[in-house]
C-alpha positions in Angstrom: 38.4 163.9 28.8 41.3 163.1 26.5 44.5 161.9 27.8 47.2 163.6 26.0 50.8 163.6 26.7 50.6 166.6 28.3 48.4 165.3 31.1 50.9 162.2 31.2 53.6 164.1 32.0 51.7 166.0 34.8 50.2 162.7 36.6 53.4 160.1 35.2 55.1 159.6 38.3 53.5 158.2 41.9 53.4 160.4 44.5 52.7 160.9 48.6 49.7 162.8 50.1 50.3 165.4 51.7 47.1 165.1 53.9 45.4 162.3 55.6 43.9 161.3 53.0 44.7 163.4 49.9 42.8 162.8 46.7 44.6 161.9 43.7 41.5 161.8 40.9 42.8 162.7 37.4 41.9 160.8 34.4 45.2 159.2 33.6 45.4 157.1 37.1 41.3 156.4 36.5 41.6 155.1 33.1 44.9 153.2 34.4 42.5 151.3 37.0 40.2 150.1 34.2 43.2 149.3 32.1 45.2 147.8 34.4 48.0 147.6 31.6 51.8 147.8 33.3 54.2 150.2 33.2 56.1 149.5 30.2 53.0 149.3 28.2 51.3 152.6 29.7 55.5 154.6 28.6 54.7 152.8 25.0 50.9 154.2 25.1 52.3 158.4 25.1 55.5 157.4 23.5 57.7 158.0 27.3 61.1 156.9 26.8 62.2 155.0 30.2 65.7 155.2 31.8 67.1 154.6 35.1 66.9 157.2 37.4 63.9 158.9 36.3 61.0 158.2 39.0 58.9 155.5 37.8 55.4 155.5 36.0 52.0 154.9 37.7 50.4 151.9 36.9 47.5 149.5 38.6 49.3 146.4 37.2 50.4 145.0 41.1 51.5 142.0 43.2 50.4 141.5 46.5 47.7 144.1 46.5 44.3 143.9 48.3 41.2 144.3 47.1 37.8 144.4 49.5 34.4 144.4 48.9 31.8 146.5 50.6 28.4 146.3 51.2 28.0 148.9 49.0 29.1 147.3 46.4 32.6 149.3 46.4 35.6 147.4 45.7 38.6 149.0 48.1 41.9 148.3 46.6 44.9 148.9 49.5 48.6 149.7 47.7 50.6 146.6 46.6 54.0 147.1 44.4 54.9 146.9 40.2 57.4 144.5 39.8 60.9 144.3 41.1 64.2 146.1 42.0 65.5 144.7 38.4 62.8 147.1 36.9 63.2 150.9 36.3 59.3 151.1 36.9 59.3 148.9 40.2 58.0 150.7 42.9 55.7 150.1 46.1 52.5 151.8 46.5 50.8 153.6 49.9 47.6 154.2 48.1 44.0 153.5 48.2 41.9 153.3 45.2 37.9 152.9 45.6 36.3 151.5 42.5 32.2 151.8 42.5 29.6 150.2 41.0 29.2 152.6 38.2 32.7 152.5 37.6 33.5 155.8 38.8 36.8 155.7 40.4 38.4 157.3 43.9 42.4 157.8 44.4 43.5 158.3 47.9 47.2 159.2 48.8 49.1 159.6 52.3 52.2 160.8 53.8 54.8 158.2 54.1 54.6 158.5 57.7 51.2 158.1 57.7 50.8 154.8 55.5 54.2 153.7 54.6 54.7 151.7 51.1 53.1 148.6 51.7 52.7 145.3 49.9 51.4 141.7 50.5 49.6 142.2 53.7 46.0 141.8 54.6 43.1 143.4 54.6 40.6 142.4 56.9 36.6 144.1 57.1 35.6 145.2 60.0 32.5 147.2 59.9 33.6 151.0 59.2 37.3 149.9 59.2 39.6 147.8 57.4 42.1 146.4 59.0 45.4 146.4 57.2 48.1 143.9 58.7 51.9 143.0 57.7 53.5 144.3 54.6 57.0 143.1 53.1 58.1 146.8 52.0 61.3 148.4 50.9 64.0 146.8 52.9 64.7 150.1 54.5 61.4 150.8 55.7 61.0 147.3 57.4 61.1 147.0 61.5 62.2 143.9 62.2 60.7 142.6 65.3 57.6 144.1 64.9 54.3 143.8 63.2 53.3 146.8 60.9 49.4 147.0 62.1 47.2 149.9 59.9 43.6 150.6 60.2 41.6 152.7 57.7 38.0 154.7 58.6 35.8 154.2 55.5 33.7 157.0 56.7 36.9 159.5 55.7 39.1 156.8 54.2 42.6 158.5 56.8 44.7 156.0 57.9 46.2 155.8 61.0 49.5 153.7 61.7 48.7 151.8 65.1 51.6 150.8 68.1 50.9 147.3 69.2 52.1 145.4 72.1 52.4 141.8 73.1 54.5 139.3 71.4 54.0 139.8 67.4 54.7 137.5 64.4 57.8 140.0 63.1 58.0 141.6 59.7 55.4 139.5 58.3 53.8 139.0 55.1 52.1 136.9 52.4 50.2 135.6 55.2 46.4 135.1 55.7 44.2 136.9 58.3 40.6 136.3 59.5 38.0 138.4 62.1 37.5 136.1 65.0 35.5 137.6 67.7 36.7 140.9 68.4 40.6 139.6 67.1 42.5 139.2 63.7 44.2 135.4 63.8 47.4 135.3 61.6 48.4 132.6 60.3 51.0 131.6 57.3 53.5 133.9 55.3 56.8 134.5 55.4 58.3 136.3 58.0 61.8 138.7 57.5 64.5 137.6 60.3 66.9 140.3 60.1 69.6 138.2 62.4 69.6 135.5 59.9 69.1 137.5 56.6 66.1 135.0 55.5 62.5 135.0 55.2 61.7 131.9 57.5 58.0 130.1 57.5 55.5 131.1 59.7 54.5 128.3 61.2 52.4 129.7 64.2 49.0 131.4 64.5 49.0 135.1 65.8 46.1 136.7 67.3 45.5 140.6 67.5 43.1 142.0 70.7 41.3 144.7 68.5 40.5 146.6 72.1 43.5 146.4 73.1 45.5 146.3 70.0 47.7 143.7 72.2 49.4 140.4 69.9 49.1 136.8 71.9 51.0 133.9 70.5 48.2 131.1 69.4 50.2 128.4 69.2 54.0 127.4 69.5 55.0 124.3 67.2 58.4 123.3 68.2 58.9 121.9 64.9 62.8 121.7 63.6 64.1 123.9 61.0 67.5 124.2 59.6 69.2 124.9 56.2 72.4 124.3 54.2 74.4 126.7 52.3 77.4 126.5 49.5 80.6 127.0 52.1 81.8 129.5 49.5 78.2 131.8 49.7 77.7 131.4 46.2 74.4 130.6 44.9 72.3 127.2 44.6 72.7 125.5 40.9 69.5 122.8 42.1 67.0 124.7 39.4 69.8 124.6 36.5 70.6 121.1 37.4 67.3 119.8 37.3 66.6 121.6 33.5 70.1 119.8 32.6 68.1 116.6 33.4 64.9 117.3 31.7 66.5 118.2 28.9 68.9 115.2 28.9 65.3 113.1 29.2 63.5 114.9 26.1 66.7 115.5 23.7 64.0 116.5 20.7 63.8 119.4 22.9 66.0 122.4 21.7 66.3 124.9 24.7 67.7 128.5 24.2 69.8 128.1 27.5 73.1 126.3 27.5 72.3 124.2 30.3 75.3 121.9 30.5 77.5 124.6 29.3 76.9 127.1 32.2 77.2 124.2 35.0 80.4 123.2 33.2 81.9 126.7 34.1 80.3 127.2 37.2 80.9 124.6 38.7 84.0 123.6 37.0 82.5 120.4 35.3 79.2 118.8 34.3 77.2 117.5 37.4 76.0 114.1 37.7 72.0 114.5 37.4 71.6 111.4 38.7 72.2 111.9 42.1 69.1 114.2 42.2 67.2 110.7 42.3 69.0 110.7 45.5 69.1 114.1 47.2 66.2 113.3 49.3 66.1 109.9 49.6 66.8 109.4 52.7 67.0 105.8 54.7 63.6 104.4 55.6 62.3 107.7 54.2 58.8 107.6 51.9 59.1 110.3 48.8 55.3 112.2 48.7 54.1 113.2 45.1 52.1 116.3 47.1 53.1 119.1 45.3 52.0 122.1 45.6 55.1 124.4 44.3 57.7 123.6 41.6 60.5 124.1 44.2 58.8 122.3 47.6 59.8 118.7 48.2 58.5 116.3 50.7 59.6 112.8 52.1 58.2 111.2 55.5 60.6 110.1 57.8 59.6 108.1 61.2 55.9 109.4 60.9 56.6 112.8 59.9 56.9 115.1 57.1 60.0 116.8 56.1 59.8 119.5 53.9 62.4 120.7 51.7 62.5 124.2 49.9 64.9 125.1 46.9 65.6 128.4 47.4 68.2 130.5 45.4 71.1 130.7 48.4 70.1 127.7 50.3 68.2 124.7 51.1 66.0 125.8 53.5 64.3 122.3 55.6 61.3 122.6 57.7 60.6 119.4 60.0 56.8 119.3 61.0 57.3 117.4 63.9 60.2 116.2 65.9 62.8 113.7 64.7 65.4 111.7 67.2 68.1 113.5 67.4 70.2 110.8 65.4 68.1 110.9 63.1 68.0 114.6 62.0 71.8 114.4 62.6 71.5 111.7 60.0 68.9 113.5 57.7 71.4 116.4 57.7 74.8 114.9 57.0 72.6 113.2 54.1 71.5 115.8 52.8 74.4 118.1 53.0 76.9 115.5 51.2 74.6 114.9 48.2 74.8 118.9 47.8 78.3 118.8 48.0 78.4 116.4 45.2 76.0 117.5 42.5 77.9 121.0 43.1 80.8 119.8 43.2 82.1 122.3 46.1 81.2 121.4 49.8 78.0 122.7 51.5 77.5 122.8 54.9 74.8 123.6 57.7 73.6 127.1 58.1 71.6 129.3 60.4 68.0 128.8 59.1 
């Protein structure tokens, strides 16, 4: 069938079910799954002129979307979200889309209620379920303290929104999930602490009683954890810094960003990029070259790893282990003072 703009405009925006499931086949969202082309490209395709406050379009293009394969041969793909707030087209998807081995291709929708918009959970096999744990979600949607917890029948592909008990990880997601026994163990991600307005670490593994539908606590690390802020709340200039310095090291290199303009009227003059060599150099402290994000630092002090994360408000530590009290006291005032001076404004010890 050809996709004209006609149809485009019928099956443009996302939409909830209105049953439990509801199919949502039609040629535009099938071809889109094939495609997987985003939203600005799909508006370009039938010549759909975006602005802000029109609903956005569909599109399969996603972050933190699932994708499980059956026996079958069926590849289950479980909601996930198009870009960002910054984009007109962003928008979080309560969906389930069944791909099959002849490339035929099945669209499930839901009431809000039923499946609310979910993104970077898990999705974990269980026979003639899937399991479908955590979920960051629209900011309004979120229940802080609690673990969203979503099971889906293959046999009739409803959904049902589960009521756990026990002591849960929290608003949890980007985590990983496994089937151990007759129990989902949780472990990793970032969890949403509404009383401190961050996303903290994880650190802990979570197990979920299938039977019961009951969470246990795994394990309880009493590692330390703190971070520092700009006293004024304004926003970390670490990342600009450190492109000041790269740039200062390569000066054949022409970048389109006025580096050491911008920190000059930000922060009222030029930093020294020096003191970066000593942000985290800490007495009788060992730098570690493991790297495994641009923004994630580590040093060993006494025996155990410190971990430092750049984030885009604060310097958020994690401590995997216990340090003397002194010496974290120590660590801290460190820390915080060589802040204070590449910023050139004081920083000070937050709620992590």
């Amino acid at each position: 069938m050809t996709i004209n703009r006609e149809l485009f405009d019928v099956w443009r925006a996302p939409r909830f079910g209105t049953e439990n499931p509801t199919r949502h086949d039609n040629p535009l969202w099938a071809s889109l799954v094939h495609d997987r082309i985003n939203a600005w490209q799909v508006n370009k395709r039938f010549d759909f002129g975006r602005v802000w406050g029109v609903p956005p379009t569909w599109c399969f293009d996603r972050f933190g979307q699932t994708a499980t394969t059956l026996a079958d041969g069926r590849i289950v793909y479980i909601a996930g979200e198009h870009e960002d707030s910054y984009d007109p087209d962003f928008y979080i998807y309560n969906d389930v889309v069944v791909v099959a081995p002849d490339a035929s291709v099945a669209i499930y929708g839901y009431p809000c209620e039923v499946f609310p918009p979910t993104d970077f959970h898990t999705a974990t096999l269980d026979g003639d379920w899937i399991w479908i744990v955590g979920s960051l979600g629209y900011p309004h949607h979120r229940k802080y303290g609690t673990t969203q917890v979503c099971r889906l029948e293959l046999r009739t592909m409803a959904i049902e929104l589960l009521a756990t008990t026990g002591e849960c990880p929290g608003w949890i997601h980007k985590h990983e999930a496994a089937l151990v026994e007759r129990s989902i163990v949780v472990r990793g991600g970032m969890i949403d602490d509404e009383s401190r307005q961050a996303l903290e670490e994880n650190i802990d593994e979570w197990a979920l009683d299938l039977a019961t539908l009951a969470w246990s606590r795994v394990t309880k690390r009493e590692w330390q954890r703190w971070a520092a802020r700009r006293s004024d709340g304004r926003r970390s200039f670490l990342w600009e810094i450190r492109q000041l310095r790269w740039e200062l090291e390569h000066p054949d290199y022409k970048s389109p960003v006025d580096y050491r303009g911008n920190l000059q009227e930000e922060l009222g003059r030029v930093p020294d990029v020096e003191l970066l060599d000593t942000l985290y150099r800490f007495e009788g402290a060992t730098a570690s070259d493991d790297r495994d994000t641009y923004n994630v630092w580590r040093i060993e002090v006494d025996g155990v790893t410190v971990r430092f994360t750049e984030e885009d408000r604060r310097l958020a530590v994690m401590v995997e282990g216990r340090l003397a009290p002194e010496r974290l006291r120590a660590l801290q005032e460190h820390v915080v003072g060589q802040l204070s001076a590449l910023h050139c404004t004081p920083w000070a010890l937050a709620d992590s």
